[in-house]
C-alpha positions in Angstrom: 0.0 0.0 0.0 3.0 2.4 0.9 4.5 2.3 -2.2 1.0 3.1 -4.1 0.7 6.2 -1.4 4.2 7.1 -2.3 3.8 7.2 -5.7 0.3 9.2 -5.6 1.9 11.7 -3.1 4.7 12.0 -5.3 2.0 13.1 -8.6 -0.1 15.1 -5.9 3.2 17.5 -5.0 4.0 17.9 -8.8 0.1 18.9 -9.7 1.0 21.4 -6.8 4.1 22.7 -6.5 4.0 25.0 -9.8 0.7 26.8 -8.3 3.1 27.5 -4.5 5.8 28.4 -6.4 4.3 31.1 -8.7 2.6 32.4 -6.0 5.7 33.0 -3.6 7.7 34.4 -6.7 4.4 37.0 -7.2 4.4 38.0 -3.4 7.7 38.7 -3.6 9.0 39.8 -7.5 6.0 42.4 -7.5 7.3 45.7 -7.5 7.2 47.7 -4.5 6.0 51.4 -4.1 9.3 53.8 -4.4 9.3 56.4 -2.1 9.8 60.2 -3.3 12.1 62.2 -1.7 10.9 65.7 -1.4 9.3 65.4 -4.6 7.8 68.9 -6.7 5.1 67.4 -8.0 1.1 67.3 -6.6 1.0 64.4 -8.7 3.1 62.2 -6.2 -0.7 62.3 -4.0 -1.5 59.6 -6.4 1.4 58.4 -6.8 1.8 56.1 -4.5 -2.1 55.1 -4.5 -3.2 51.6 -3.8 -5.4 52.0 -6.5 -3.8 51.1 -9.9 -6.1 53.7 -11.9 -5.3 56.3 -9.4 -1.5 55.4 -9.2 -0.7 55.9 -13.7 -2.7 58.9 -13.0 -0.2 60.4 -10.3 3.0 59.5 -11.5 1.8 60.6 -15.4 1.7 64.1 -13.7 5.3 63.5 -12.3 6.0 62.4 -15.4 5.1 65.2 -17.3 7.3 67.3 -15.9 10.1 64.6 -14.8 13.1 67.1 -15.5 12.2 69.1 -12.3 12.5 66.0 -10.0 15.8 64.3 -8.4 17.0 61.4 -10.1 15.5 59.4 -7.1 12.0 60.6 -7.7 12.3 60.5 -11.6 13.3 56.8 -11.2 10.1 56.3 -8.5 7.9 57.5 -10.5 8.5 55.2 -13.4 8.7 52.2 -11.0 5.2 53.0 -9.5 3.7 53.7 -13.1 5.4 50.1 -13.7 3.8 48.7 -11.0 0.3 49.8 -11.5 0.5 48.8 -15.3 1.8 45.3 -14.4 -1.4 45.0 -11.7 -3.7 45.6 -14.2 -2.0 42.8 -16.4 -0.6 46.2 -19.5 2.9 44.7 -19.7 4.0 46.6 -22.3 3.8 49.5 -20.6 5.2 48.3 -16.9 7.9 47.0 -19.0 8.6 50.1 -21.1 8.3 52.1 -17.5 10.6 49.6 -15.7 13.1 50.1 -18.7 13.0 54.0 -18.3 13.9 53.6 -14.6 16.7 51.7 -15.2 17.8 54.3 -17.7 18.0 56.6 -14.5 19.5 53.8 -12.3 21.1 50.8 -14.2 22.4 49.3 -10.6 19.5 49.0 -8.9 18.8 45.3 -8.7 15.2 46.1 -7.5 14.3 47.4 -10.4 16.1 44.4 -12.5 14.5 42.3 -10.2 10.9 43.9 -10.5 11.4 43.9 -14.0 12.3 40.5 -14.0 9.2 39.8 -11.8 6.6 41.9 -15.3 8.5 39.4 -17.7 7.4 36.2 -15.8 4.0 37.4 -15.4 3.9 38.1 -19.6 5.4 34.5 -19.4 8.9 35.6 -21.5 10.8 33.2 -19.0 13.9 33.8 -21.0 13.6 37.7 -20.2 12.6 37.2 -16.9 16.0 34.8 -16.1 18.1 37.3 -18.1 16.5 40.1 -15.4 17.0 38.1 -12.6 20.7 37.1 -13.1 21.4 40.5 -13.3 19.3 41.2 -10.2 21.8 38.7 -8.3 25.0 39.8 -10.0 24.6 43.1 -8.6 22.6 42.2 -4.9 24.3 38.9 -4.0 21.9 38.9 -0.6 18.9 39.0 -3.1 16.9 36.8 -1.7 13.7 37.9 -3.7 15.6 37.7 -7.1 16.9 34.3 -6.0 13.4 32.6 -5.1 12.1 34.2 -8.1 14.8 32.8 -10.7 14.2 29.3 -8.8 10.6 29.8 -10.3 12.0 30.3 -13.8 14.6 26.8 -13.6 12.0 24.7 -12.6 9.5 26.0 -15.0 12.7 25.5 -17.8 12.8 21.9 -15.8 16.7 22.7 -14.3 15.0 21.3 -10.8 19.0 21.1 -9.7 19.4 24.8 -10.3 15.8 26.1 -8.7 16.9 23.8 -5.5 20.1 25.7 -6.1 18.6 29.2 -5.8 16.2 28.0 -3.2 18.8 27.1 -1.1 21.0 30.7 -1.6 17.6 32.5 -0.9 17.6 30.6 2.6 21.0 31.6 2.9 20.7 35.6 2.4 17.7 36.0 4.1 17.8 33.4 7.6 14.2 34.3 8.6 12.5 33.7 5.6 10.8 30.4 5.6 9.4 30.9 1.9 12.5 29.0 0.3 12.4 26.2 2.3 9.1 25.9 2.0 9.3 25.5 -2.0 12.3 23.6 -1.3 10.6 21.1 1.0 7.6 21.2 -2.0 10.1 20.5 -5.1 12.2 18.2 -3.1 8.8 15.9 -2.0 8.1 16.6 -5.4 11.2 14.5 -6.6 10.2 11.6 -4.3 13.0 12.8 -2.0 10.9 12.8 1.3 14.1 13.0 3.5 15.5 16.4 2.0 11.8 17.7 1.9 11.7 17.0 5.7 15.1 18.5 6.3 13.8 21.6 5.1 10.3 21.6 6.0 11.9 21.2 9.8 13.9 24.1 9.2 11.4 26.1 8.1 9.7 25.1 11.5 12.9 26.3 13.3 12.7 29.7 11.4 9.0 30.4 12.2 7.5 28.2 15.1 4.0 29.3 13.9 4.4 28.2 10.1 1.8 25.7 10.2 2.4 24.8 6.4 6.1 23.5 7.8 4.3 21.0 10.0 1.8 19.7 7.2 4.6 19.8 4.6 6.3 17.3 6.8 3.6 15.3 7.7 2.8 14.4 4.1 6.3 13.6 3.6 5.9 11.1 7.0 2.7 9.8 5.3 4.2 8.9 2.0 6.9 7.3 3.7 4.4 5.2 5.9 5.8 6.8 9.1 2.2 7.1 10.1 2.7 7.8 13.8 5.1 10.6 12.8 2.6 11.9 10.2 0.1 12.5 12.1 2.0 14.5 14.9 3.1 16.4 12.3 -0.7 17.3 11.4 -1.5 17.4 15.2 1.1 20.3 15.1 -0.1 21.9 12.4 -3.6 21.7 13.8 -3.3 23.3 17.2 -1.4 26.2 15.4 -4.9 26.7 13.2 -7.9 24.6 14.4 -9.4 25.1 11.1 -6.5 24.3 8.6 -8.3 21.8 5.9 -5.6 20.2 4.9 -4.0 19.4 7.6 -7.5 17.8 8.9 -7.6 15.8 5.6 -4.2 14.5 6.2 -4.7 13.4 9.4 -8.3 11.6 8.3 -6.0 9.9 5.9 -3.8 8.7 8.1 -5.9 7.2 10.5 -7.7 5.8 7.9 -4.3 4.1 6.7 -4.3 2.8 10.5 -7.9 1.5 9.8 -9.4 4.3 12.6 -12.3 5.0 10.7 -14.3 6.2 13.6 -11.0 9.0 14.0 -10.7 9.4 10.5 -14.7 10.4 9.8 -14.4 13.0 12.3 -11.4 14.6 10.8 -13.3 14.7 7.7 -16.2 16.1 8.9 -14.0 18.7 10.7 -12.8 19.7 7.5 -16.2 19.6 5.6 -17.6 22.1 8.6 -14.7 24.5 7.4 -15.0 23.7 4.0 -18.7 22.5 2.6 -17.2 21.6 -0.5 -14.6 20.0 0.0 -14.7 16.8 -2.4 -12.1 15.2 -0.7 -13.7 15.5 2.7 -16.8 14.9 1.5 -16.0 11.5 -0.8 -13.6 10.8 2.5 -16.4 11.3 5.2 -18.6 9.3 2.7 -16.3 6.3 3.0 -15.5 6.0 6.3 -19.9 6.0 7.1 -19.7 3.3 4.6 -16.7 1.3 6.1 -17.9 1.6 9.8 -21.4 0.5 8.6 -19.8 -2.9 7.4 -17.3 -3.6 10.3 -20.2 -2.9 12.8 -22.4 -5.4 10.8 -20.1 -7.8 11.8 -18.1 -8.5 8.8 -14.3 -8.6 8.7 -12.3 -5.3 8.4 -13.1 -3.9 5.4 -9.9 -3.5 3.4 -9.5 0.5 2.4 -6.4 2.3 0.6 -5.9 5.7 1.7 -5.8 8.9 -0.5 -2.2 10.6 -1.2 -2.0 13.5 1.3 -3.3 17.3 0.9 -0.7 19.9 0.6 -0.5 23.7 0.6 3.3 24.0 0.4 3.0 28.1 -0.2 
């Protein structure tokens, strides 16, 4: 049975681990607000806005009369303007911006990097791993750039170079838990459960309320068939959040590997009161009625194989 749950864990972290990935290289490639420096303009109200509308507004009045701005300022405003184009999905025109701002400041490796960060978006992967290698060459401690460019070798399929960057992004930033996060995902995702728990633990050990880090390394337990372990992993990761659906699927599927139904339904139905539709709650809670039904109508124990584990690796 182990080495059918291993193999389906190993498919369920593939399916998965591009979604975690491009969302951690999002959160932290997107461009940033730049700060003005005792700008001239009224325009820089706008700005900075939130809104993205609001924000090409501003910082086209800036631009309009960039000459009487610092070089700071004339570089911020471009970047904002970038920014604001990229959220509402005009790439051509973040990317134009981005490439005036580094006209004003070609050794900025935020700006390569957020450039970088409107290229993967448009889905020029090439562009994007051109932007962040120059991002790196001139920030070593990048650690954005770095978990951004491992994006961009896995989705070329180098999984030996996105572990590499992964692992210098944990290395220049020590209290992020992001890269070993996607690091414990890829690695799980290569069937190599012992690395994945390495840094899944680590990640732990970096942030003692990362509940992900204890349901990351409970699936790996599962698809080892360290049950036991497995399921204080997802103990863990429960009494962080009550409430965390995956980590309440897991642990149904791991009693229900131990043949505790009766443990395993209510872990379901846990889940299912978080999450009404959940299908694998619901087909799970489904089941276990079903299996009870027969072993308390006196039958043998009804033979079962449990579902690969849950994961939410980002």
């Amino acid at each position: 049975m182990y080495q059918r749950l291993n193999s389906a864990a190993r498919a369920a972290a593939r399916a998965r681990f591009s979604a975690a990935i491009i969302l951690s290289s999002t959160l932290i490639g997107a461009p940033a607000l730049a700060a003005h420096k005792g700008g001239v303009s009224p325009g820089w109200d706008q700005c900075r806005a939130p809104d993205p509308d609001a924000r090409i507004a501003g910082c086209t009045q800036v631009i309009q009369e960039i000459e009487k701005e610092n070089r700071h300022n004339q570089a911020a405003a471009y970047v904002n303007r970038a920014g604001a184009y990229q959220a509402k999905a005009d790439y051509a025109h973040a990317l134009e911006d981005f490439g005036k701002a580094l006209e004003i400041d070609s050794k900025s490796s935020v700006f390569f990097g957020a450039r970088g960060a409107a290229h993967l978006a448009k889905g020029d992967l090439d562009r994007a791993l051109a932007d962040y290698d120059q991002a790196i060459a001139l920030d070593k401690r990048n650690a954005a750039a770095f978990l951004a460019r491992a994006h961009v070798w896995r989705a070329k399929g180098d999984v030996e170079k996105a572990l590499a960057d992964l692992e210098a992004a944990a290395k220049a930033e020590p209290k992020s838990t992001a890269p070993l996060v996607t690091a414990g995902a890829l690695h799980h995702a290569k069937g190599d459960h012992d690395r994945a728990i390495a840094a899944f633990s680590e990640a732990a050990k970096r942030d003692s309320k990362l509940a992900a880090a204890r349901n990351g390394r409970g699936a790996c337990h599962y698809a080892k068939g360290e049950l036991d372990k497995a399921i204080g992993d997802f103990d863990a990761a429960l009494k962080i959040d009550a409430n965390y659906v995956h980590a309440l699927v897991n642990r149904a599927n791991a009693w229900r590997a131990k043949k505790d139904f009766a443990r395993a339904k209510i872990d379901y139905e846990a889940a299912l009161a978080v999450k009404p539709d959940l299908v694998a709650a619901k087909k799970g809670a489904a089941d276990m009625a079903r299996l009870i039904a027969k072993k308390e109508s006196g039958g043998a124990t009804p033979t079962d194989a449990a579902p690969a584990a849950e994961h939410d690796h980002n």
